[in-house]
N, C-alpha and C positions, 0 to 999 in steps of 0.2 A: 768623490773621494780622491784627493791627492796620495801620490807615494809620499814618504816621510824619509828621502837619500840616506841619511847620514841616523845612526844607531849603535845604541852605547856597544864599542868593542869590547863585549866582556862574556866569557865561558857561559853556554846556553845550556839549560835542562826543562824540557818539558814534557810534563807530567797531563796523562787522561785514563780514563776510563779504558777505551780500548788504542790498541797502537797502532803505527804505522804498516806494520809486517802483517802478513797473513799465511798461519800453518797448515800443510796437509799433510796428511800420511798416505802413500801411495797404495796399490794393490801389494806392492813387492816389499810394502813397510816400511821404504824410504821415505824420511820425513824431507818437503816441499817447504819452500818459503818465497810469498810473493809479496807484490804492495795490496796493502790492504784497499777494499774500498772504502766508503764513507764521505760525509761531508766535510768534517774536520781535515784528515787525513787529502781531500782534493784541495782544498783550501792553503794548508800549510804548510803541506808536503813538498811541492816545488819548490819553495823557499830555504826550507829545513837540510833537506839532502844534501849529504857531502861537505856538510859546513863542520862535520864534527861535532854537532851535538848532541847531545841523551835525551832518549827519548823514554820516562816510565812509564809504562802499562801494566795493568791486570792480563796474566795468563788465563782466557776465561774456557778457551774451545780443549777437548783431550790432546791436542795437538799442539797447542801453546804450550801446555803445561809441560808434556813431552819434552819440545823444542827447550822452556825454561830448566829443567830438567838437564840432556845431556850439554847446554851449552851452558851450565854454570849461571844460569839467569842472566846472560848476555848474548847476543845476536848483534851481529853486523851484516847488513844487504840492502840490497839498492839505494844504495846510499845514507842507510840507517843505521842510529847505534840504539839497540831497544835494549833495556833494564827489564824484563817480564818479571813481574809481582806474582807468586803465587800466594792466593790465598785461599783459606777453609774454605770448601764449599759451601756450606751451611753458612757460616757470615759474609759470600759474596752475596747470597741470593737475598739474606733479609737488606744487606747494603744495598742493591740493587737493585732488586723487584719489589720490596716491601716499602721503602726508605725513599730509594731516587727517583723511580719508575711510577711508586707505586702511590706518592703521598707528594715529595717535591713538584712533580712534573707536573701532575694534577693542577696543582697551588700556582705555580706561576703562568699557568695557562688557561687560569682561571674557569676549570671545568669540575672543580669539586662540586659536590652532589651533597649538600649541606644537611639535608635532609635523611642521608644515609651513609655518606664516606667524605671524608677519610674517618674511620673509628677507633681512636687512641687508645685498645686496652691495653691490658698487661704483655699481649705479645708483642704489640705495637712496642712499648719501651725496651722490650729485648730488640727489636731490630735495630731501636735504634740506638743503643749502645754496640752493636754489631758496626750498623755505619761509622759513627765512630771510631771506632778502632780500626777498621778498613782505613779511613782517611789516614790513621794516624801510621799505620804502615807504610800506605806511601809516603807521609815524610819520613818517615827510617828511610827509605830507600832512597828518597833523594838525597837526606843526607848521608849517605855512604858514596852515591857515585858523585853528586855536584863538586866542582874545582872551587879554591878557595874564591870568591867574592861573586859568584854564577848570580845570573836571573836564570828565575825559577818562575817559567808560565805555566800557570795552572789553568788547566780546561774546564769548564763548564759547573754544571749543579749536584753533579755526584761529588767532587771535593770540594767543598764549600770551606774543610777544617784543618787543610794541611798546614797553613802560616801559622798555625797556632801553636804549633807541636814544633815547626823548622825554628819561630822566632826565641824557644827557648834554646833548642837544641843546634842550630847554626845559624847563629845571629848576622854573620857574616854575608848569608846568602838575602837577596831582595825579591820579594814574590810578588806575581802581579795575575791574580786571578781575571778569569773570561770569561761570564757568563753567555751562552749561544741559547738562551730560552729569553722570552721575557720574564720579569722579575715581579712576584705578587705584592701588590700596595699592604698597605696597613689591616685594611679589614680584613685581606685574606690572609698575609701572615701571620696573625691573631687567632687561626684557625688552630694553629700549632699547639701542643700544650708548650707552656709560659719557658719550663727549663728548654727545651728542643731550640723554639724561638732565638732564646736568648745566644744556645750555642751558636746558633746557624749566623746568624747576625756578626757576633762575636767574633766566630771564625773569621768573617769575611771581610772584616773589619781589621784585623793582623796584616792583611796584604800592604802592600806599598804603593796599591789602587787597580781598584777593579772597573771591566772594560764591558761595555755591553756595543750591541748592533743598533741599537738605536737610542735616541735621548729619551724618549719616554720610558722605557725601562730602565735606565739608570736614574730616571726622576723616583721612580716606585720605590726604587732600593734605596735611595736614601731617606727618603720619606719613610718607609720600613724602620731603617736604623734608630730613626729619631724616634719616633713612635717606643718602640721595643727598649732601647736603650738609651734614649736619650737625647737632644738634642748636641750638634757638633760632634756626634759617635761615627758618622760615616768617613770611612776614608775617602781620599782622592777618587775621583770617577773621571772618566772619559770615552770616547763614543768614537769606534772604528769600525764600520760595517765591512763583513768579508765582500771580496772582490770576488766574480770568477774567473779561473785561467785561462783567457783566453787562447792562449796556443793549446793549450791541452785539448779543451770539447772544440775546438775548429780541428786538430788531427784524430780526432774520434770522427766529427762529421765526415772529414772526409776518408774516412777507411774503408774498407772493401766492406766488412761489416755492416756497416753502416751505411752504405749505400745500396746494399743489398735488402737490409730493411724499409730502409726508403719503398725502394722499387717495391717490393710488399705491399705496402702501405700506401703505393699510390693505384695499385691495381684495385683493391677492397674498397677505397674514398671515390675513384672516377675524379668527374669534373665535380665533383662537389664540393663546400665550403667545411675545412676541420675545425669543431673547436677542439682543444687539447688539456689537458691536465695531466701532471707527471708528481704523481707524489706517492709514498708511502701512505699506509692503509693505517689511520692512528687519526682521532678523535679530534687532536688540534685543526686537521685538514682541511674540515668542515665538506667530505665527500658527499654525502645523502643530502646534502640544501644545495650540493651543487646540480646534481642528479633532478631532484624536483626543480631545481629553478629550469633544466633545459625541455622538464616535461611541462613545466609552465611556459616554455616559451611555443612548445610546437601547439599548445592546446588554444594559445591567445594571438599568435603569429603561423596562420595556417603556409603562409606562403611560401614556409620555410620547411613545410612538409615535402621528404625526399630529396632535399637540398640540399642537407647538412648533415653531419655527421661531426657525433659525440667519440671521441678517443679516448680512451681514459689510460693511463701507463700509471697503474698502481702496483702495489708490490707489498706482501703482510711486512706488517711489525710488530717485534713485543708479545707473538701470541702467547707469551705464559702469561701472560695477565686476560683474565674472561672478559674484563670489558674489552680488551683490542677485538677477541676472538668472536666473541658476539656482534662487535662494532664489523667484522668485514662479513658474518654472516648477515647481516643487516643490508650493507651496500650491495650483494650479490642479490638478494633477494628484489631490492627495488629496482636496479638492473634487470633484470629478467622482466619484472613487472611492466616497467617502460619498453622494454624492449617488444614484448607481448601484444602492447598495446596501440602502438604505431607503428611496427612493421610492415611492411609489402612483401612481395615476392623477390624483390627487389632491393632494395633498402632495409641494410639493420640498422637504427639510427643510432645504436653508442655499441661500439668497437672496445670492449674491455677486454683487460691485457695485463694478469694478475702477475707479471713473470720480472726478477727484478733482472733486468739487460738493459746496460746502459745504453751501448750503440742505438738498440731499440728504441728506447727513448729519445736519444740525439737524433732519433731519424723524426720522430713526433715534433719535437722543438725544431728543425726546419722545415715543417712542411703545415705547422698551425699557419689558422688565418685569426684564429682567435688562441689566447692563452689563457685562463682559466684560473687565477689562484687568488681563492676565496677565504682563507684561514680562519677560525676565530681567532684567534692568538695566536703567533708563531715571532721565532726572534726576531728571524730574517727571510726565508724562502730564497736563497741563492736562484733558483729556478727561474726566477725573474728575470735576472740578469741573464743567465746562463744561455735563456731563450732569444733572448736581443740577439745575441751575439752570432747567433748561429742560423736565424730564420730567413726564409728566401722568398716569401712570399709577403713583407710588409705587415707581417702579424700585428693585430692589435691585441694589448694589454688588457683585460679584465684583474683590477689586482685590490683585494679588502685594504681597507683603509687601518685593518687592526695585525695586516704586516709589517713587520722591520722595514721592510724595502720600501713602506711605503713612502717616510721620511726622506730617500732619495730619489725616486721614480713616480710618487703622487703627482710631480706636476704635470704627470704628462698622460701616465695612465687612467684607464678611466676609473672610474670607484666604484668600488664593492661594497654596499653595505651585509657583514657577514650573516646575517641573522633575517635580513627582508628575501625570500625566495623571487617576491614580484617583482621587486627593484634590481635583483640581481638578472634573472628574466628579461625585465627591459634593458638592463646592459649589454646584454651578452646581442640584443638584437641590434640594440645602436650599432657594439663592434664591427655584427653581421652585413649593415647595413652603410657602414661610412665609405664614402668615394675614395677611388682610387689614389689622388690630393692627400688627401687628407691621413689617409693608413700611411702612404712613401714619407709624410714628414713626422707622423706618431713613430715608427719607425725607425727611422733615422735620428731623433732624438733620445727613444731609448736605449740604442747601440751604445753612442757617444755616452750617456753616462755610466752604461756596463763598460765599456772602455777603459774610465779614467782610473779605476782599482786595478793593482796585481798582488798575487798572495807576497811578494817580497814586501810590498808597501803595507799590509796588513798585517804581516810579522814587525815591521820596522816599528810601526804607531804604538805596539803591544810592548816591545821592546823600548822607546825613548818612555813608555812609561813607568820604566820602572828607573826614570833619573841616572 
């Protein structure tokens, strides 16, 4: 990915689910306000700050709401201007948990369960008239703060329906929605009852073009639209896959933090070989076929008994949904199981590490020899890149062929197929097993392409999209 210099000079507003800031309230009751974490927020936030643009969010933590509250639903800090949205609890959670979380995200990460979920009753239509109006809130909001002729980027698969509501109500503004999911083809968007469909499409369809991480998810969407609505219903698409910051997780790696994790982390490995994985605990991940495939490799590849060591830097997601909460009592259990199973006196062979700390992590990604990311579906897995950029030991790539990332970094990394345990098994022993050669120049080429992105250039491409 190239930067894109040059981007239309015209007044910025963008609008997500959660925002840049992050609120606490102290022991002494003073309310705290930091940068939030998140993937979005690393992504776009260098870019964003101090340029003077608006940022809409959901007020969602008691602390937001607070902050939304005595600050008049404006906040300004580190370099943020955030607009916080409050809304009903009761129609955040159907818009959110029911609606985005709990039916969309499923859908375009094609993990529905056809046979049992998603279940369209009668509650089901109350959410999602719920979601709705969530969306449509936020455009009230943008249009109160947007300056006359703004682009309006709109984040990801919780607003799908804000241009539909702006393009009556401030025709002046240009919206250019981002999907960061992959996007469900025809048969699964069909899954929808027919009115839902039609909105969802619809909505997305009002933008002035919508932007996804890779091109085979923006092939799905328009294939979707035509199916759904029609042939030539899709709008403008385009394909800008996030960058990672690199100055950012290179001054993470090198923080006292973080080298203190390190140092951790090389006492517990020894001279042994890491492989690594750095994800959130959530269903796309594909954790438990990662887990069997490393107990299929110590079962078929004895060699590598007490050799290596499995890292896992996970971290819950989502637990108010029972499949997440089931899905990490799941992985903890087969954990243990593996663990039980090939241990020594000596040797734990997977090093799991439920805690979300980033430094911690940043210390995992420079000191893998293998990197681990198997996804069934995911948009992008930034972690890809993020891991090039920072590793010191000539890490090899393990990366599913059904990543975002793979479109940029397939040619080099090796391939995952997400759903073979044996084939991923035999990969993980190739990685374990390639000459010195051969890791310094897999290496070095995937630096260079986590290189060539920065969130300014990935703001720019989203931005000349909207003409």
């Amino acid at each position: 990915m190239t930067d894109v210099s040059s981007a239309p000079d015209r007044p910025l507003v963008i609008v997500s689910n959660r925002g840049p800031l992050s609120f606490t309230v102290g022991d002494d009751g003073v309310l705290g306000v930091g940068r939030a974490a998140g993937g979005l927020v690393t992504a776009l936030g260098p870019a964003v700050a101090g340029t003077g643009a608006t940022w809409v969010a959901a007020a969602i933590s008691e602390a937001d709401r607070r902050a939304a509250t005595d600050g008049g639903g404006l906040t300004e800090a580190e370099g943020f201007r955030l607009r916080s949205l409050v809304v009903d609890l009761d129609d955040y959670r159907s818009y959110y948990d029911v609606v985005a979380n709990g039916t969309l995200w499923f859908l375009h990460h094609g993990l529905a369960d056809a046979a049992r979920r998603p279940r369209f009753d009668r509650r089901w239509r109350e959410a999602w008239a719920a979601f709705a109006g969530v969306n449509r809130a936020f455009a009230r909001a943008v249009a109160e703060e947007a300056p006359e002729g703004a682009v309006v980027l709109v984040q990801d698969y919780q607003l799908p329906l804000v241009a539909a509501s702006l393009a009556r109500d401030r025709p002046d503004l240009t919206a250019v929605h981002f999907n960061h999911t992959p996007f469900a083809g025809p048969d699964t968007i069909g899954m929808l009852p027919d009115v839902a469909a039609d909105e969802l499409l619809t909505g997305l369809a009002c933008h002035h073009a919508c932007g996804f991480h890779s091109g085979r998810w923006a092939a799905s969407f328009v294939a979707s639209c035509e199916a759904v609505l029609g042939r030539g219903s899709a709008p403008a698409t385009f394909v800008a896959p996030a960058a990672a910051d690199a100055d950012d997780i290179r001054a993470v790696a090198a923080s006292p933090e973080c080298r203190a994790a390190l140092a951790d982390l090389e006492e517990r490995v020894g001279d042994r070989r890491l492989i690594v994985r750095v994800d959130r605990i959530e269903l796309s991940k594909n954790l438990l076929r990662g887990f069997h495939a490393f107990d299929d490799l110590l079962r078929t590849h004895p060699e590598w008994r007490e050799r290596v060591v499995f890292g896992a830097f996970v971290y819950p997601s989502r637990e108010g949904l029972p499949e997440y909460l089931a899905y990490r009592q799941e992985v903890e259990g087969l954990v243990a199981r593996i663990n039980a199973t090939w241990a020594t006196p000596t040797w734990t062979p997977i090093l799991y590490d439920p805690q979300d700390h980033f430094p911690r992590s940043v210390a995992a990604l420079r000191r893998y020899d293998v990197l681990l990311v198997n996804p069934v579906r995911d948009g992008l897995n930034l972690v890809a890149k993020e891991g090039a950029l920072v590793n010191e030991r000539d890490g090899v790539l393990a990366l599913s062929r059904e990543s975002g990332a793979w479109d940029e970094l397939g040619g080099v990394a090796l391939e995952v197929h997400p759903f073979d345990v044996a084939a991923t098994a035999d990969t993980l022993a190739e990685a374990l097993s390639m000459p010195a050669t051969g890791r310094r120049a897999h290496a070095a080429a995937l630096a260079a392409i986590a290189e060539r992105g920065t969130p300014a250039g990935w703001l720019a491409r989203q931005l000349a999209a909207a003409g």
